[in-house]
C-alpha positions in Angstrom: 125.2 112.6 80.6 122.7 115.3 80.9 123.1 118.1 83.5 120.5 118.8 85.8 119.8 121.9 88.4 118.8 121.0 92.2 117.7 123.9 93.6 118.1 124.3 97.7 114.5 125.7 99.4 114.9 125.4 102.7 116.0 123.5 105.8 114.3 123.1 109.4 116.1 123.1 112.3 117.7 120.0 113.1 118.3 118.4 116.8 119.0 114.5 116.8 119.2 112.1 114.3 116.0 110.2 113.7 116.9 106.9 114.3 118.5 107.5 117.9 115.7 106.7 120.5 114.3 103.4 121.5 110.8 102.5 122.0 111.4 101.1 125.1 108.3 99.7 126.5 108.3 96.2 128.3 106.2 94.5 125.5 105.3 95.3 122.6 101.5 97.0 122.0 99.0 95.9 119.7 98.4 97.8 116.2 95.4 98.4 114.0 96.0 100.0 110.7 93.3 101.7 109.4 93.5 102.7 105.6 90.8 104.7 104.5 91.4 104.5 100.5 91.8 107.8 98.4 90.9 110.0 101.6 92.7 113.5 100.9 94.3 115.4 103.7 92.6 118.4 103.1 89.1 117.3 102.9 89.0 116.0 107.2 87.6 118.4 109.2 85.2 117.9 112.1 82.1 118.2 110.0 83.0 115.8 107.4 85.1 113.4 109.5 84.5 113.6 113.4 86.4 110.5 114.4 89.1 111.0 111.9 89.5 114.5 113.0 89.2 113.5 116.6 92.5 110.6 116.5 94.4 113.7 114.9 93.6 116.1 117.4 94.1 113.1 120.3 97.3 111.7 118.9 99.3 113.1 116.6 98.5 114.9 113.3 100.7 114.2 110.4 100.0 117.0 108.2 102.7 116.5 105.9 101.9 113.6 104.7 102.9 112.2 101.6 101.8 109.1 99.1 104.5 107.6 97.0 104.3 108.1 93.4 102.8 106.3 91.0 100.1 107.2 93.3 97.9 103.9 93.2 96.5 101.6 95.7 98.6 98.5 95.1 101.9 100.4 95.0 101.2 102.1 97.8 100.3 99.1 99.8 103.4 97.1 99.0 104.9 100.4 100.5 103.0 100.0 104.3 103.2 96.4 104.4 106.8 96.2 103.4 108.5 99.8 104.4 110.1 99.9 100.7 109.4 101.9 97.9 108.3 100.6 95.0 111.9 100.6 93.2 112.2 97.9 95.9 109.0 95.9 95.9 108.0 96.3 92.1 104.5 97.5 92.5 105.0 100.4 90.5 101.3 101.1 89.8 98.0 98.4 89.7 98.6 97.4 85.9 102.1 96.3 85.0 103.7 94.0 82.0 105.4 91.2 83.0 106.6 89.7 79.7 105.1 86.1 80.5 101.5 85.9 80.4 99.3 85.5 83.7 96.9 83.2 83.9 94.5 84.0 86.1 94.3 87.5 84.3 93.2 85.3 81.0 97.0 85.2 80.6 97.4 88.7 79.3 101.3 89.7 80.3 99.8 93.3 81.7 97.3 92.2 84.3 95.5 94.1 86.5 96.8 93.3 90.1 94.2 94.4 92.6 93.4 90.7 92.8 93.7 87.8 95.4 94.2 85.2 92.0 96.8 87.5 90.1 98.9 88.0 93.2 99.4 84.4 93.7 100.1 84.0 89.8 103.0 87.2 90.2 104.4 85.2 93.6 104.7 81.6 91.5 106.5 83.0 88.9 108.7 85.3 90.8 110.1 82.8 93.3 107.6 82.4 95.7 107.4 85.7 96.9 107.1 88.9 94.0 107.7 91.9 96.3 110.8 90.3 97.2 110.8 91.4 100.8 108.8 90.3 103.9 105.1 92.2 104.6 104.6 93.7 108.8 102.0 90.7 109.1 104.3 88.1 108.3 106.8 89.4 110.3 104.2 89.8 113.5 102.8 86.5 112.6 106.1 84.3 112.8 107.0 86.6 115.9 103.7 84.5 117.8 101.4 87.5 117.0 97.8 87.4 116.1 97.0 89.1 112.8 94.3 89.8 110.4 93.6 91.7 107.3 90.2 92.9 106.5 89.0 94.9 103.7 88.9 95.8 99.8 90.2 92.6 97.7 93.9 93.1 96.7 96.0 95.3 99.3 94.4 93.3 102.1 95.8 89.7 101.1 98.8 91.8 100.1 100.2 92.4 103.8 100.0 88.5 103.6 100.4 87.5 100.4 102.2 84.2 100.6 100.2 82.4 103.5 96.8 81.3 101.8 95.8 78.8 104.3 93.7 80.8 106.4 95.0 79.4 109.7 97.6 82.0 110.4 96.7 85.4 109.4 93.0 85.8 108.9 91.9 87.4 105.7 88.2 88.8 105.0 88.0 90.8 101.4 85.2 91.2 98.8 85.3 87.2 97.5 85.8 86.1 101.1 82.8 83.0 101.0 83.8 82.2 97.4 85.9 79.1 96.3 88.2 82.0 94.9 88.5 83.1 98.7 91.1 82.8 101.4 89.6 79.8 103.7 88.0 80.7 107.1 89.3 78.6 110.1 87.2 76.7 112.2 88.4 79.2 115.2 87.2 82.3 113.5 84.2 80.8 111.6 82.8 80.0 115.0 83.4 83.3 116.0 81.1 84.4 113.1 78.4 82.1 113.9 78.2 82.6 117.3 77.9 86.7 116.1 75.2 86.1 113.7 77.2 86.7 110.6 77.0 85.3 107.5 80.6 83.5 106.4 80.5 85.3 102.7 80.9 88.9 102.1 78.0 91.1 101.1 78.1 92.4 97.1 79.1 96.5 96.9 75.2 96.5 95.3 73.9 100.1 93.7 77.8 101.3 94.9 79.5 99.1 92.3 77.8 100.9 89.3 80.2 102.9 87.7 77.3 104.1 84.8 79.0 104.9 81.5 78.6 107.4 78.9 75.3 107.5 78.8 74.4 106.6 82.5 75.7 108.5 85.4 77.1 106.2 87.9 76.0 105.5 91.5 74.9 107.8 94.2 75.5 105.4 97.2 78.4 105.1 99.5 79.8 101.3 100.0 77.6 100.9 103.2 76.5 97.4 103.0 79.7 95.8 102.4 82.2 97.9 104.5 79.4 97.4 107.6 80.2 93.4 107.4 83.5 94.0 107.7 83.1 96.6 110.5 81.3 93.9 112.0 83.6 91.1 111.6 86.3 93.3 113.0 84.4 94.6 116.4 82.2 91.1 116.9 84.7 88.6 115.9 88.0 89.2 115.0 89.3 91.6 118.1 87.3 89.8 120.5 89.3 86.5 119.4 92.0 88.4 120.2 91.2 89.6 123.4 90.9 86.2 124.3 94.1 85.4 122.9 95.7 87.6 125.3 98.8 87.9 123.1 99.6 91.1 120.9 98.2 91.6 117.6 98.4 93.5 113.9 95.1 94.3 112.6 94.7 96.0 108.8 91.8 97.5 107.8 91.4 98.1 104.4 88.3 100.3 103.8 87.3 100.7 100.3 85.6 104.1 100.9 85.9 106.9 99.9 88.1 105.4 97.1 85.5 103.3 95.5 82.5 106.0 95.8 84.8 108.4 94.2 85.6 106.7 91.5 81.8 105.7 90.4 80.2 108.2 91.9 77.4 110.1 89.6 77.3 113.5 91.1 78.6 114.9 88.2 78.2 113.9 84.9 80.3 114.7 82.2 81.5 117.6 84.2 84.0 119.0 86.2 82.4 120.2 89.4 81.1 119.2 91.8 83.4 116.4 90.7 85.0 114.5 93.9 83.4 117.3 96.2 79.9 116.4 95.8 77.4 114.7 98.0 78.3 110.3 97.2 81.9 111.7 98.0 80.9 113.2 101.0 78.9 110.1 102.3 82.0 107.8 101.5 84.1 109.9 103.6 81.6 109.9 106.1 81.4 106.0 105.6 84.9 105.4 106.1 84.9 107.8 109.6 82.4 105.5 110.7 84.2 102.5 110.7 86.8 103.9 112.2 84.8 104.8 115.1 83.6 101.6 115.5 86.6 100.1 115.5 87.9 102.7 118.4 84.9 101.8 120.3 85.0 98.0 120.7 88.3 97.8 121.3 87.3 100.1 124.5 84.6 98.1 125.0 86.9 94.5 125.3 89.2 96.4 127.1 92.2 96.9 124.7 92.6 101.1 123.9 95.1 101.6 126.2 97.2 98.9 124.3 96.7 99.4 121.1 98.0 101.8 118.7 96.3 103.3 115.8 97.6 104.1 112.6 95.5 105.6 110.1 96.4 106.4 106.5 95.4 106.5 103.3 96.9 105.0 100.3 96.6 108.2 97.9 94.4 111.4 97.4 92.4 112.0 94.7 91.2 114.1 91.8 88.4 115.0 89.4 88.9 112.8 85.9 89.3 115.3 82.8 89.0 113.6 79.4 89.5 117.0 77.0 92.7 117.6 74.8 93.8 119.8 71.9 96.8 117.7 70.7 95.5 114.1 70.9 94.9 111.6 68.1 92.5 109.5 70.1 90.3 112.5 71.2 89.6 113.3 67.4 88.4 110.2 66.5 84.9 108.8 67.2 84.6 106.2 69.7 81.4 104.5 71.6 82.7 104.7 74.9 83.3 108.6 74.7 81.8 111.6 73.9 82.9 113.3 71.0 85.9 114.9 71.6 86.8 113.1 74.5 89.6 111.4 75.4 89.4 107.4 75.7 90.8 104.9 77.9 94.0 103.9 76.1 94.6 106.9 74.7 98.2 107.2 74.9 98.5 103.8 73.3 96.3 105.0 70.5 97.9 108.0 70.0 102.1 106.3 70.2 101.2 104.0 68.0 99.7 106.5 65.9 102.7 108.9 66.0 105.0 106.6 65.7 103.5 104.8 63.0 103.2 101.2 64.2 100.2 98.8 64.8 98.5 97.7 68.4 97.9 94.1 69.6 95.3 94.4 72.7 97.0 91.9 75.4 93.6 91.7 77.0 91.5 90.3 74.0 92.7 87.6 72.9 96.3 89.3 71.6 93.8 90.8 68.3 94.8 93.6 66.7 93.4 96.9 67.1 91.8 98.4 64.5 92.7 101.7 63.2 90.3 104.3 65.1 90.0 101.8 67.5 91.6 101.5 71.3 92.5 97.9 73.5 89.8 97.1 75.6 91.6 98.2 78.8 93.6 100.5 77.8 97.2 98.6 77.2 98.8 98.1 74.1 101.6 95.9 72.7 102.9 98.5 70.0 104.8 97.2 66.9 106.3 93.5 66.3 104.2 91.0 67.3 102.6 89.4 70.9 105.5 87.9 72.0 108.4 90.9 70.8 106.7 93.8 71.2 108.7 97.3 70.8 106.3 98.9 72.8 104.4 98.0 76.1 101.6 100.8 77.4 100.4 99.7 80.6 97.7 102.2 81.1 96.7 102.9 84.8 95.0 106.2 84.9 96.6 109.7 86.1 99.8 108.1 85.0 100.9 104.8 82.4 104.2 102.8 82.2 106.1 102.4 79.1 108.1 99.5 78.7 111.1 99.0 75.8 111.3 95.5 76.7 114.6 95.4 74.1 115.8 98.4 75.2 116.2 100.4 71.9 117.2 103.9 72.9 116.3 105.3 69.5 112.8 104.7 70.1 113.2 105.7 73.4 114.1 108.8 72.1 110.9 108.9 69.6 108.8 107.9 72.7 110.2 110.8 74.3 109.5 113.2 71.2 106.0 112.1 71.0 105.4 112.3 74.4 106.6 116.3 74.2 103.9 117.1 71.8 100.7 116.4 74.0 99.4 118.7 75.9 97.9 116.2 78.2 102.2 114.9 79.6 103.0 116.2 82.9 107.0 115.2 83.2 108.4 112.2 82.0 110.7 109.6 84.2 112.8 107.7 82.2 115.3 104.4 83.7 118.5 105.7 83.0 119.2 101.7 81.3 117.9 103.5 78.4 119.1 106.6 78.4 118.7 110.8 79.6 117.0 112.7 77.1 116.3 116.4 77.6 112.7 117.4 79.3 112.5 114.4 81.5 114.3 113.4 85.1 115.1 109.5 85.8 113.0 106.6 87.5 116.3 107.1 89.9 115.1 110.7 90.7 111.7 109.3 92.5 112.6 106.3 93.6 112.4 103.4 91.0 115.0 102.2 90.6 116.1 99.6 93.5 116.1 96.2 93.9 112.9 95.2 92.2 112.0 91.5 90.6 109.4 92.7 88.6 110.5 94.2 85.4 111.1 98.0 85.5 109.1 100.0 83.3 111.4 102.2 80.7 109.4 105.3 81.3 106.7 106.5 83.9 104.7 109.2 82.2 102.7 112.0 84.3 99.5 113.4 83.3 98.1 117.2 83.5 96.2 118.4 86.5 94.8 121.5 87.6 92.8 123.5 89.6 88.8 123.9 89.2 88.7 126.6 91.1 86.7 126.2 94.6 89.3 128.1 97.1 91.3 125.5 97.6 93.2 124.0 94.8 94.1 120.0 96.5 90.4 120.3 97.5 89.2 120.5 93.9 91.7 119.3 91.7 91.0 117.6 87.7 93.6 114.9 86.5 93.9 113.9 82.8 93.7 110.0 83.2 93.5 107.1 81.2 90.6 105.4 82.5 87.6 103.8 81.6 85.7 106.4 84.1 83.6 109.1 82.2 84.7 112.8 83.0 83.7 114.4 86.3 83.8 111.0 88.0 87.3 110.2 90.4 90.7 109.2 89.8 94.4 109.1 91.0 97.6 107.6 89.6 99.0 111.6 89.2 102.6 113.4 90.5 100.2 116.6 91.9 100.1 117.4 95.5 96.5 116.6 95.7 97.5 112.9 95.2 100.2 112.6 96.9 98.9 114.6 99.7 96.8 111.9 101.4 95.4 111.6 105.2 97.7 110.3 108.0 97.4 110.4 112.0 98.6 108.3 115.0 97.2 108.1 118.7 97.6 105.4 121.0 100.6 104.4 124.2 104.0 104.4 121.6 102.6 107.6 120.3 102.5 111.6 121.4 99.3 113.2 122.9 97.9 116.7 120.8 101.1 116.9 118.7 101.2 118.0 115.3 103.8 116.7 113.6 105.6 119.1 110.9 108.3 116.9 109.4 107.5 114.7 106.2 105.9 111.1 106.7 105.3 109.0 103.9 103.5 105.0 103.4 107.1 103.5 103.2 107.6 105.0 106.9 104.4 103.2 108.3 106.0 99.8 107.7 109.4 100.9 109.5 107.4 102.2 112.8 105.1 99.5 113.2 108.4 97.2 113.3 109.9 99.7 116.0 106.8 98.9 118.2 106.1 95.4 117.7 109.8 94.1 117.3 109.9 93.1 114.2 113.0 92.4 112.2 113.0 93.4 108.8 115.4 91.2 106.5 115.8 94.0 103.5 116.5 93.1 100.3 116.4 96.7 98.7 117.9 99.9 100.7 115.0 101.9 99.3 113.5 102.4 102.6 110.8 104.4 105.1 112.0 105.8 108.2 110.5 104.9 111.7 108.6 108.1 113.1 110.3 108.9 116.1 109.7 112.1 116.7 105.5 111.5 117.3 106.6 109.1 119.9 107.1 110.3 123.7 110.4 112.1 124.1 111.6 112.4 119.8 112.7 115.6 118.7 111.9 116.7 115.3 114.3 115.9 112.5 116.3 118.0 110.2 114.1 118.5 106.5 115.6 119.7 103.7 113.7 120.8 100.8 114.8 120.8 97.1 113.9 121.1 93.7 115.2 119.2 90.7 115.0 120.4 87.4 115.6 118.6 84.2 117.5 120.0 81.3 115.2 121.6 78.7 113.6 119.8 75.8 113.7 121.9 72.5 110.4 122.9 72.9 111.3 124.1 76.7 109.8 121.7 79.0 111.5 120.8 81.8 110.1 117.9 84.2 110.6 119.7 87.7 110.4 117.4 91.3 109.7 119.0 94.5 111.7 116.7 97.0 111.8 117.0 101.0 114.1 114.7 102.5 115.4 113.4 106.2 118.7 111.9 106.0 118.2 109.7 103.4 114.8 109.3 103.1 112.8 111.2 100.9 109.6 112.5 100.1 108.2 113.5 97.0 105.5 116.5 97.0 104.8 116.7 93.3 106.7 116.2 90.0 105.7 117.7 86.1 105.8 119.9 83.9 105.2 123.7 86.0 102.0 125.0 85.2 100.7 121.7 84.0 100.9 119.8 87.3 99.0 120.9 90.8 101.0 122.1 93.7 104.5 122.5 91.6 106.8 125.0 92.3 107.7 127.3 89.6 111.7 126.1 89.1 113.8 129.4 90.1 116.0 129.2 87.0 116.8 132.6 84.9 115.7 132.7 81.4 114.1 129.2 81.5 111.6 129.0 79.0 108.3 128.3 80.0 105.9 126.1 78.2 102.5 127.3 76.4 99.8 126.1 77.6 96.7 124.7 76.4 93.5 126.5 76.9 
């Protein structure tokens, strides 16, 4: 077995152990969770955010915040509905392969899982239930509790995934309306009437254009859509509850800024304004405003004073690069790119070109790929044939999986090689099933590697990010990613701090006043706290688990932190894969992991003589 340095940074002074205070209050307090998707930590500030801000100032700021790595939207919800990381729930970024194929994804085996249809597909073939552990709303809803989801398809039906009838949790996403929806119940369909509203959700409109290489993409924030669902939360949905009288979990799943960022056409082909320019800016703004209607009805019906407020977001975000000097894919022509760009599925293209094997495109039909050519969504079945592949790629985006799915560890070791050539890899994570190699740390080292029923990926691979220079480096970062997004539009998937650094804040009864709260917090923790306050019972399968936040509640002292740095043995060429880790007991919390220099926010690993790498220009 390789040898690997940890490196001891720092520790904070300690006092008690987290877990040793109770709530305590007579009956448990209502919860709304309020996601604002991709909403960096950095970017809220009074002028950009005012009711975002204002909860942080109120309650209680969490401003070292973390998202859990891969950073991607359905990973990280499986980590706040279920308080496990995704070694333990399986969600280990929005594509996976799942060796079988999936019907409702055309029955491609790497399906796209930001979909009500998929998920029920994953739960029906992995025993009923594929994150193998119990979500906060099912919890709260077989406790006698009123709860609802509302929000972008895909993380809102997961926090319920397995109760589809409509009569128990209610659930209001983009195909809500559709025969493809979760049913409305008579109870709250005649709260929607009785409101004026229409029964379907509103179409994202001039916000769903995501333009391509000829056409910038949209301008618009998601007003329309998000506004319905602001509305079906203030004039339906909490004033059922109010009448209910009983407590309730509330999720509010706003697709803003995420899904403005991404398509947004402020800067095309480009690098700046990037993520920083004015559709950005409005989807931030977009998001802060539902919030704030949110706060204000539940004044209004009489419930602020017991209910607590959780806001988060799933991830933080980054400016897509598509340039690189070593690639294969970048030096051939495609239609979808300009010339010397990279194209979605380029680290397929270019493995299978390094390694000398063909492609089969999982989602078309199983065809081969011609040479020159990529998959349609960027994954890749790489040598053998459909059914005995050597090689899965499931392409996300600032990060892929690689899957061996018979475990050879010489290719594993090829993979590897290749993988050490391009200039675009960022650290490599590798299950240690198949092996160490030097250069890369293991799926163990962040997490990964738990009790999972969806198969584990053989190797996460990072991408390069950097700085584009605008004071501030998480405010203006780039990401290499494997997208179908032109450059200069939005991304995330990456190991920088810019990602992982995402918006979080608490105010309400269970929860400090004007307290800033230093210690690391995480989306695995949010899960853990909300059981704390509502009385939940959590029946863990996995021990890869959150922490509840005791220290923002009335009378917690801060926790001991400890800081580290892991370092991977060198690869000949001297790459390391480095991983900055804070931890409290034994939970921890992963600021950013890579190559140094190639990934934003890492520190520089203090080892004498180490060999750094050359960079590309």
């Amino acid at each position: 077995m390789l040898n690997r340095v940890v490196l001891a940074l720092a520790m904070v002074a300690a006092v008690t152990p987290a877990g040793s205070q109770p709530i305590g209050q007579a009956a448990p307090h209502n919860v709304v969770i309020f996601v604002a998707d991709g909403l960096r930590s950095r970017v809220v500030n009074d002028a950009t955010a005012p009711n975002l801000s204002a909860l942080a100032r109120q309650g209680v700021s969490l401003v070292n915040s973390h998202s859990l790595f891969p950073t991607f939207t359905m990973a990280n919800a499986s980590a706040i509905a279920t308080g496990h990381y995704l070694g333990d729930t399986g969600v280990f970024s929005n594509t996976l392969y799942l060796a079988h194929p999936v019907p409702n994804a055309a029955g491609s085996p790497t399906p796209f899982i930001e979909n009500d249809a998929v998920l029920g597909d994953l739960d029906a073939h992995f025993s009923g239930n594929f994150l193998n552990e119990d979500t906060i709303l099912k919890l709260a809803r077989e406790k006698g509790y009123s709860t609802a989801a509302i929000g972008k398809h895909g993380p809102t039906l997961l926090f319920d995934h397995t109760e589809r009838s409509g009569t128990q949790t209610i659930i209001f996403d983009d195909i809500t309306g559709t025969p493809q929806g979760i049913p409305l119940s008579p109870e709250i369909a005649e709260r929607l009437k009785a409101a004026g509203l229409p029964m379907a959700t509103p179409p994202r409109g001039a916000n769903g254009i995501a333009g391509n290489v000829t056409t910038p993409g949209t301008k618009s924030a998601n007003v329309i859509q998000q506004d319905y669902f602001a509305a079906v939360a203030t004039r339906a949905v909490l004033p059922l509850f109010a009448a209910r009288g009983k407590p309730f979990l509330l999720v509010f799943w706003s697709r803003d800024p995420d899904g403005t960022q991404h398509n947004q056409g402020d800067s095309f082909l480009t690098l700046k304004p990037g993520i920083n320019g004015p559709a950005a800016l409005a989807a931030i703004r977009n998001a802060d405003d539902d919030l704030g209607r949110l706060r204000a009805a539940l004044a209004e019906l009489g419930l602020a004073e017991t209910t607590d407020i959780i806001v988060t977001a799933d991830h933080g975000f980054a400016t897509i690069s598509k340039e690189s000097a070593t690639s294969p894919a970048a030096q051939a022509r495609h239609a979808d790119a300009p010339a010397g760009h990279l194209p979605r599925g380029f680290l397929a293209f270019d493995l299978a070109k390094l390694l000398g094997m063909p492609i089969i495109d999982p989602d078309n039909n199983f065809a081969p790929v011609p040479e020159g050519a990529h998959s349609r969504n960027g994954n890749g079945l790489i040598g053998g044939d459909k059914d005995h592949p050597r090689l899965v790629v499931a392409a996300n985006s600032g990060s892929d999986l690689i899957y061996i799915p018979d475990g050879d560890k010489a290719l594993a070791g090829r993979v590897v090689a290749a993988l050490l050539t391009q200039d675009y890899v960022s650290g490599i994570f590798v299950d240690e099933r198949i092996g160490r190699f030097p250069g890369t740390l293991s799926l163990a080292d962040i997490n990964l590697d738990g009790a999972a029923r969806t198969p584990r990926p053989a190797m996460v691979v990072n991408f390069r990010s950097f700085d584009t220079v605008c004071g501030e480096p998480v405010r203006c970062p780039a990401v290499v990613a494997d997208a179908t997004l032109q450059q200069g539009q939005g991304t995330h998937g990456s190991f920088s701090r810019a990602e992982t650094w995402n918006f979080m804040a608490l105010a309400g009864p269970d929860f400090k006043s004007g307290f800033i709260d230093m210690a690391p917090v995480s989306n695995a923790d949010i899960g853990r706290t909300v059981a704390a306050i509502m009385g939940l019972g959590f029946n863990d399968k996995g021990s890869l688990v959150g922490r509840v936040l005791r220290e923002a509640m009335p009378g917690g002292v801060m926790p001991e932190v400890k800081s580290t740095t892991i370092v991977s043995e060198p690869a000949d060429n001297g790459l390391r894969t480095v991983l900055d880790v804070q931890s409290v007991e034994n939970t921890r919390y992963f600021d950013a992991g890579g190559f140094f220099g190639r990934t934003l926010g890492l520190s520089q690993p203090a080892l004498a003589g180490a060999r750094q790498p050359n960079l590309p220009k």
